[in-house]
C-alpha positions as CSV (number, residue, x, y, z in Angstrom):
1,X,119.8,-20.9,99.9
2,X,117.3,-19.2,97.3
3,X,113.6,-20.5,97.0
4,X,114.4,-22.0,93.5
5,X,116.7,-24.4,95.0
6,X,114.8,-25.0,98.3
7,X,111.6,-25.7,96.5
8,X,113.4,-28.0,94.0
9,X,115.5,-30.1,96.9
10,X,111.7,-30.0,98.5
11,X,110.4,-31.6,95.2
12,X,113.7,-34.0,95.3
13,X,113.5,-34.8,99.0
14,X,109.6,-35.9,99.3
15,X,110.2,-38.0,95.9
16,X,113.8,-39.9,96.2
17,X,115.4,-38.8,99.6
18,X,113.7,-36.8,102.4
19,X,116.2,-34.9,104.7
20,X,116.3,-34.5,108.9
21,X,118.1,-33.4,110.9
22,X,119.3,-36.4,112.6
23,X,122.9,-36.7,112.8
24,X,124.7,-40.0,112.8
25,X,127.6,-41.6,111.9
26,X,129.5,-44.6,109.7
27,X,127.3,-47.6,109.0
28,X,127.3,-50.2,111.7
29,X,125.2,-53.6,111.6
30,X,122.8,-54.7,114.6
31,X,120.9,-57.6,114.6
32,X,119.1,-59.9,116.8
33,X,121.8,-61.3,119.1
34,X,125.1,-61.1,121.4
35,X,127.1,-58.0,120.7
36,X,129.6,-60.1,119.5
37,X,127.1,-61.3,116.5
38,X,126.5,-57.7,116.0
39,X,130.3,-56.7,115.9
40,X,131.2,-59.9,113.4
41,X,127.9,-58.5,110.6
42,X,129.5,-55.0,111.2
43,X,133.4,-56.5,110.2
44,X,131.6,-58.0,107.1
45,X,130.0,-54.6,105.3
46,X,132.6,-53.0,102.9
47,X,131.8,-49.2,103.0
48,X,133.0,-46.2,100.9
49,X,132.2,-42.6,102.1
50,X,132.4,-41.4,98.3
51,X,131.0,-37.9,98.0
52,X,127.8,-35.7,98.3
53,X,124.6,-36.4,97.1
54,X,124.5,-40.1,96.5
55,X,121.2,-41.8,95.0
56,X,120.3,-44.7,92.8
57,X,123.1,-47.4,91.7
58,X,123.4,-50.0,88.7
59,X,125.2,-53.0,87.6
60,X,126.4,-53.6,84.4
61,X,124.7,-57.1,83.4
62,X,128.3,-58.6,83.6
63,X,128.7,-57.8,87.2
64,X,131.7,-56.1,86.7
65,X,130.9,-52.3,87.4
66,X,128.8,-50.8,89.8
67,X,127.5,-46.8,88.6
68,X,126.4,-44.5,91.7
69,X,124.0,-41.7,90.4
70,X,125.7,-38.6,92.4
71,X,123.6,-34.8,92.6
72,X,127.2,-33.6,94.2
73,X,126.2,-30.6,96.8
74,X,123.2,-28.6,96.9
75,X,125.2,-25.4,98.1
76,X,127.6,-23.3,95.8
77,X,128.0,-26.8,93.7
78,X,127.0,-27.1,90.0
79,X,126.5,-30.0,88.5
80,X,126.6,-33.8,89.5
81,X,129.2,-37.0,88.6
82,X,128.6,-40.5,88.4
83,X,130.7,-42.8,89.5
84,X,132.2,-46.1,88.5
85,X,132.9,-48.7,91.2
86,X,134.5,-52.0,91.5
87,X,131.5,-53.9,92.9
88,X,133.1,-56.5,95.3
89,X,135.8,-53.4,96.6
90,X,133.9,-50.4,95.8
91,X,137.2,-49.0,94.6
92,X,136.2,-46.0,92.3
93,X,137.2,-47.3,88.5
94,X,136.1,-44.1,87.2
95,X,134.6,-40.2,87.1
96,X,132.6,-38.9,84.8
97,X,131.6,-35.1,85.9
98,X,128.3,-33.8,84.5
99,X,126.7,-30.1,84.2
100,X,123.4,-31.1,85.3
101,X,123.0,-33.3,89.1
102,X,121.8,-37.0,88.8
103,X,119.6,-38.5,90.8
104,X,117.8,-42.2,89.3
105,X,119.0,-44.7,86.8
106,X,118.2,-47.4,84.6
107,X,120.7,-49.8,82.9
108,X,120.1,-51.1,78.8
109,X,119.7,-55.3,79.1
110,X,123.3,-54.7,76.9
111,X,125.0,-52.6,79.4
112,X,126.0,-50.0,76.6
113,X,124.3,-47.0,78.3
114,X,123.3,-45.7,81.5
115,X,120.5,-43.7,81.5
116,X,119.8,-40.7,84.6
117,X,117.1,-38.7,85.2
118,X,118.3,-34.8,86.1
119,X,115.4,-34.3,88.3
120,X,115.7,-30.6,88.9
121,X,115.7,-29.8,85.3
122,X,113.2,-31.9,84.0
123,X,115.0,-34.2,81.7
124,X,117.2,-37.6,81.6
125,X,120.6,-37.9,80.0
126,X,122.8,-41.5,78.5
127,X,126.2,-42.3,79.6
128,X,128.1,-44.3,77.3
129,X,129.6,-47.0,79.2
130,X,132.4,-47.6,76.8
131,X,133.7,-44.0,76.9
132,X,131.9,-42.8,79.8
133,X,130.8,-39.3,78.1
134,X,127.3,-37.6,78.7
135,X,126.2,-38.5,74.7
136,X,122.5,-37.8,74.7
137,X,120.1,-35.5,76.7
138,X,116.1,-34.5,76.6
139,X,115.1,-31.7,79.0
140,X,111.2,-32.2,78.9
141,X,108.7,-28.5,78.4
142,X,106.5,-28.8,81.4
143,X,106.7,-26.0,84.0
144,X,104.6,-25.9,87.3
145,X,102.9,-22.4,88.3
146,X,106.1,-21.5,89.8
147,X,108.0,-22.1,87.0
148,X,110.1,-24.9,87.8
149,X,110.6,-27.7,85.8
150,X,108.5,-30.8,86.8
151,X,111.0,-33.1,88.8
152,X,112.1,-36.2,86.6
153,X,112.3,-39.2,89.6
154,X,112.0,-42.7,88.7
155,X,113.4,-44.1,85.2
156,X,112.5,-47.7,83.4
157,X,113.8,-49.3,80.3
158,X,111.2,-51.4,78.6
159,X,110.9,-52.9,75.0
160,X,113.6,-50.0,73.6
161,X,111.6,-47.1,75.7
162,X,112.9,-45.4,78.4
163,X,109.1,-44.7,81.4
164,X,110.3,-41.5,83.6
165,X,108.0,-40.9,86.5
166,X,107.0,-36.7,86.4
167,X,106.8,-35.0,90.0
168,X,104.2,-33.0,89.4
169,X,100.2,-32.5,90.4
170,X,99.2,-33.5,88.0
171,X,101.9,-36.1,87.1
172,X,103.1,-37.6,84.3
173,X,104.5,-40.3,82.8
174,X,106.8,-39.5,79.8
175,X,107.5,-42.3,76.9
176,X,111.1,-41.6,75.2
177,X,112.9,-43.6,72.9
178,X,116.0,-45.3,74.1
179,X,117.8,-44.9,71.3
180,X,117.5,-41.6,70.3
181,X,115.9,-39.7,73.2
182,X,112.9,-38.4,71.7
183,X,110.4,-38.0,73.2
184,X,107.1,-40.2,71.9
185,X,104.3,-40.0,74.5
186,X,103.1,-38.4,77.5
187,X,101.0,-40.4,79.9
188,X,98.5,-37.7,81.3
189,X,96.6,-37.4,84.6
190,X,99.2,-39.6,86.2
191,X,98.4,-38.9,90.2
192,X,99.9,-36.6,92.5
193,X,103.8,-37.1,91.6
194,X,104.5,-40.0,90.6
195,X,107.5,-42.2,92.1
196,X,107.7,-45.7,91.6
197,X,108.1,-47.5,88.6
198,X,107.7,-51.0,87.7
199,X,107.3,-53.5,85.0
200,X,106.0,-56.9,85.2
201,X,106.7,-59.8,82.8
202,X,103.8,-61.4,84.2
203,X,101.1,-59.2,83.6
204,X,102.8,-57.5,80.9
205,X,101.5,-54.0,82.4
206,X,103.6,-51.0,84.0
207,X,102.8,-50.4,87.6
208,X,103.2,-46.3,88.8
209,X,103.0,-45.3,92.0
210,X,102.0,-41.5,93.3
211,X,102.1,-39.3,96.3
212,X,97.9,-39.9,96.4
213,X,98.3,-43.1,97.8
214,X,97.6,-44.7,94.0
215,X,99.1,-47.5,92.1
216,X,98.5,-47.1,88.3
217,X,98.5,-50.2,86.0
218,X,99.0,-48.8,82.8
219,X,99.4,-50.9,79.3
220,X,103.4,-50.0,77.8
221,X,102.1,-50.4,73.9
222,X,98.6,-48.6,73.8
223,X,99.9,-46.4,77.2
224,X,96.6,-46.4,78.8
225,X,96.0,-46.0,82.4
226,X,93.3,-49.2,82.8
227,X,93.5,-49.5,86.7
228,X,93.6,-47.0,89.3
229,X,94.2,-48.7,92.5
230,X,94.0,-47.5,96.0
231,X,95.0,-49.9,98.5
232,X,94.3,-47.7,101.9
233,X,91.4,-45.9,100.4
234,X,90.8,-42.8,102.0
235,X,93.1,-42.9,104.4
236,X,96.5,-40.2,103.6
237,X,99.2,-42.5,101.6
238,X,102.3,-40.9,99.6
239,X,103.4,-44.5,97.9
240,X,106.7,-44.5,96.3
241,X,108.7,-47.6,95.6
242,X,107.6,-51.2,94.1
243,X,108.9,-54.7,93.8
244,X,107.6,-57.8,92.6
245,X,107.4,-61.5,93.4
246,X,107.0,-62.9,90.2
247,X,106.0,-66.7,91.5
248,X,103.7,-65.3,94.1
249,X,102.1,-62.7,92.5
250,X,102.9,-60.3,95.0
251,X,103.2,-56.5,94.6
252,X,105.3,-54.4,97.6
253,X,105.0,-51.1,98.2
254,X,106.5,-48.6,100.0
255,X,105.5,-45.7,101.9
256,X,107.8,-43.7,104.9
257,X,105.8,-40.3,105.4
258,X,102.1,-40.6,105.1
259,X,101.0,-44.5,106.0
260,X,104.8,-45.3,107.2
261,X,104.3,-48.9,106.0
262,X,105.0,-51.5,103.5
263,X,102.1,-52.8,101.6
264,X,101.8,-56.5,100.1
265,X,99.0,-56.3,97.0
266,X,97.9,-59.0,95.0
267,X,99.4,-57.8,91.0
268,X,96.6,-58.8,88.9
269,X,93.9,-57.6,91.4
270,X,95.4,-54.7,93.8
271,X,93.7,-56.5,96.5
272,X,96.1,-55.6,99.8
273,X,97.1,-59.2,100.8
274,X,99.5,-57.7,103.7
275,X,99.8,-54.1,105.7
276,X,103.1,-54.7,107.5
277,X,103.5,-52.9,110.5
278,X,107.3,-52.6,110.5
279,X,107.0,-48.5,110.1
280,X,108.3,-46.0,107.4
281,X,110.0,-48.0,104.6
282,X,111.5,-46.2,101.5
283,X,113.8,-48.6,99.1
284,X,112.5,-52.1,98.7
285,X,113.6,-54.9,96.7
286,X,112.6,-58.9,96.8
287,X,115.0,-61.4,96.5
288,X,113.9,-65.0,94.8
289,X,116.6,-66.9,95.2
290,X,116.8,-66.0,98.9
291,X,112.9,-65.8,99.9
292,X,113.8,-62.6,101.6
293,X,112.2,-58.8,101.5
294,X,114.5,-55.8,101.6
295,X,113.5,-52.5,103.1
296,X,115.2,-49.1,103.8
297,X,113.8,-47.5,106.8
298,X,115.2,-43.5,106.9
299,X,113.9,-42.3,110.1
300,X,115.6,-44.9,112.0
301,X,118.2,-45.5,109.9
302,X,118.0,-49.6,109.4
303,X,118.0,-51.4,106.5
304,X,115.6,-54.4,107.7
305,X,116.0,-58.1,105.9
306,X,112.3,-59.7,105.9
307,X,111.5,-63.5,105.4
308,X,109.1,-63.2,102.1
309,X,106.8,-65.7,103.2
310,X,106.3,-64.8,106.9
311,X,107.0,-61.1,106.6
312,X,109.3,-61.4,110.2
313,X,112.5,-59.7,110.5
314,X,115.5,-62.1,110.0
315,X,117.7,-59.5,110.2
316,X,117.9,-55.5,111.0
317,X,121.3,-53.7,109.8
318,X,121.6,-49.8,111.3
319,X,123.5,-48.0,108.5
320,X,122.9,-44.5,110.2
321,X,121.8,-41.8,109.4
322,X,119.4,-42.2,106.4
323,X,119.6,-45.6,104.5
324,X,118.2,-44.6,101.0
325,X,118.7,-46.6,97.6
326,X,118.7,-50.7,97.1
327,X,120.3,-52.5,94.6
328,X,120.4,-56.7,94.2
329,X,123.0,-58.4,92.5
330,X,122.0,-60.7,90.0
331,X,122.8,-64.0,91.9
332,X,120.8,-62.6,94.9
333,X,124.1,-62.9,97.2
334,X,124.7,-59.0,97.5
335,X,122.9,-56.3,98.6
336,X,124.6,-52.5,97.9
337,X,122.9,-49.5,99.9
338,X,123.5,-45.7,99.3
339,X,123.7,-44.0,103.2
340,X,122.9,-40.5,103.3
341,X,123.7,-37.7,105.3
342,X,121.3,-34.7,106.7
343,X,121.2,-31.5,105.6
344,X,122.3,-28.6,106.8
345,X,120.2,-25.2,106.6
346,X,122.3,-23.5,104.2
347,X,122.1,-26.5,102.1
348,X,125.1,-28.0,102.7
349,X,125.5,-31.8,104.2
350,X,127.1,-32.9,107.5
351,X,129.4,-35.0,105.9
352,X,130.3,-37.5,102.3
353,X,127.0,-40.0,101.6
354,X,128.3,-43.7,101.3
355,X,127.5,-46.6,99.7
356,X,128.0,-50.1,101.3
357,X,128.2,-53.6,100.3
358,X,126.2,-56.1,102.3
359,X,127.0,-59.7,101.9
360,X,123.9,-61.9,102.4
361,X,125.3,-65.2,102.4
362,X,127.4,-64.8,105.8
């Protein structure tokens, strides 16, 4: 594999994946309990080994299609695909094949376009979800001293603008209008990388996090970075994902290489409410109608179901080897997981990534 490509699936790994070498299999559940409980959760998962390269997902507001974000291989593979699935089968509905490899998402509140970053060449590109063709693409300027584009990660749509996290040091954020993918701002002096994205209704301010243990609260209509949290201080943090409890006023973070832990911050302060001590967590995603905390743990390959209020495990599902994405469906009944393999050193995978359906209500 040449150095352009290792350094960019470096950049692509410590942002939205990691990779180990840890080998493992199909996804299983294991919870608290008789094997026999254990064997009944693992009957209930629907899983579809669907290809290489699998990362973020979306619904369509309807419910009716689920799109899987696919970078397709890292070795002697160009381009990427994303794929459209039946979201109570996971029966693929659809292909569309794209030059450039995918990695996050973001879904228009009208569920007309998809919009994916194309992290290792800097820039984010629509899907028309009627036709399903590539109809709009931005490839941002900025180059890092080696030359590489700076790696686009996270993605948010807000008020008709599409917030797209920059892995770089420094970061940025870039502002880009939905509509026509222009770009309209750059949000400067971002952190080391930047990862996680978030708006809140409540405080009507963007939350980024960054690979110097710093959550940004930035204002979406002037842009300008008014806080600077830093919830572990001195102490070595690479944050990455966020979710929000919008009655509780909680913030969750996420953190599986530096702190290897889940922080719980008050949103209008950034006071840490909560360090949980449930080790590295990567996805995360809160669930209101269910009181219950979601986390993807890679390194031992669980995806772990928290109560919200306690912070105790109700449940722990191994989906082996490296549980990676979250998504919530809109009734809070079903939780969808993208399962990926580790790579090889040539680049290549030990076998298809997956995706799998997790019924909560059984």
């Amino acid at each position: 594999m040449n150095k352009k490509r290792s350094a960019l699936m470096l950049l692509v790994g410590l942002a939205l994946a990691g990779c180990s070498a840890q080998q493992g299999g199909g996804a299983s559940a294991t919870a608290t309990g008789t094997p026999a409980a254990a064997a009944t959760q693992s009957a209930q998962l629907q899983k579809n080994a669907l290809g290489d390269g699998l990362y973020e997902m979306a619904l369509t507001p309807d419910g009716r299609a689920l799109y899987v974000a696919s970078a397709q291989g890292f070795k002697d593979v160009q381009g990427g695909a994303i794929y459209k699935l039946d979201p109570a089968t996971l029966k693929v509905l659809g292909i569309t094949h794209t030059d450039l490899k995918n990695f996050g998402v973001a879904m228009d509140p009208q569920g007309k376009t998809l919009y994916v970053t194309n992290s290792l060449d800097g820039g984010v590109s629509a899907l028309d979800i009627a036709s399903g063709k590539i109809t709009g693409r931005l490839l941002f300027s900025e180059r890092n001293e080696k030359g590489f584009p700076y790696g686009a990660r996270e993605i948010l749509w807000h008020d008709g603008q599409l917030f797209i996290g920059g892995v770089a040091d420094p970061g940025v954020i870039w502002v880009v209008d939905a509509k026509t993918l222009k770009l309209k701002k750059r949000i400067n002096n971002a952190g080391k990388w930047v990862t996680g994205l978030h708006y809140s209704a409540q405080t009507q301010r963007l939350y980024a996090a960054n690979g110097g243990g710093e959550i940004l609260v930035i204002n979406p209509r002037s842009y300008a970075i008014e806080q600077r949290w830093q919830p572990l201080g001195e102490k070595p943090a690479l944050l990455l994902n966020l979710a929000e409890d919008k009655q509780g006023g909680r913030l969750f973070v996420t953190d599986n290489s530096k702190a290897k832990t889940t922080l719980v911050l008050d949103i209008r302060s950034g006071k840490l409410i909560k360090q949980l001590d449930n080790g590295d967590s990567l996805a995360v995603k809160y669930n209101p109608q269910r009181q219950e905390l979601y986390l993807t743990q890679r390194e031992s390959g669980k995806l772990l179901i928290l109560d919200a209020h306690s912070y105790a495990t109700k449940r722990s599902v191994s989906l082996p080897p490296h549980p990676n994405s979250l998504l919530l469906s809109a009734d809070g009944q079903t939780l969808y997981v993208t399962v990926k393999q580790a790579f090889n050193k040539d680049g290549s995978t030990q076998g298809p990534d997956s995706i799998v359906r997790v019924p909560l209500n059984q």
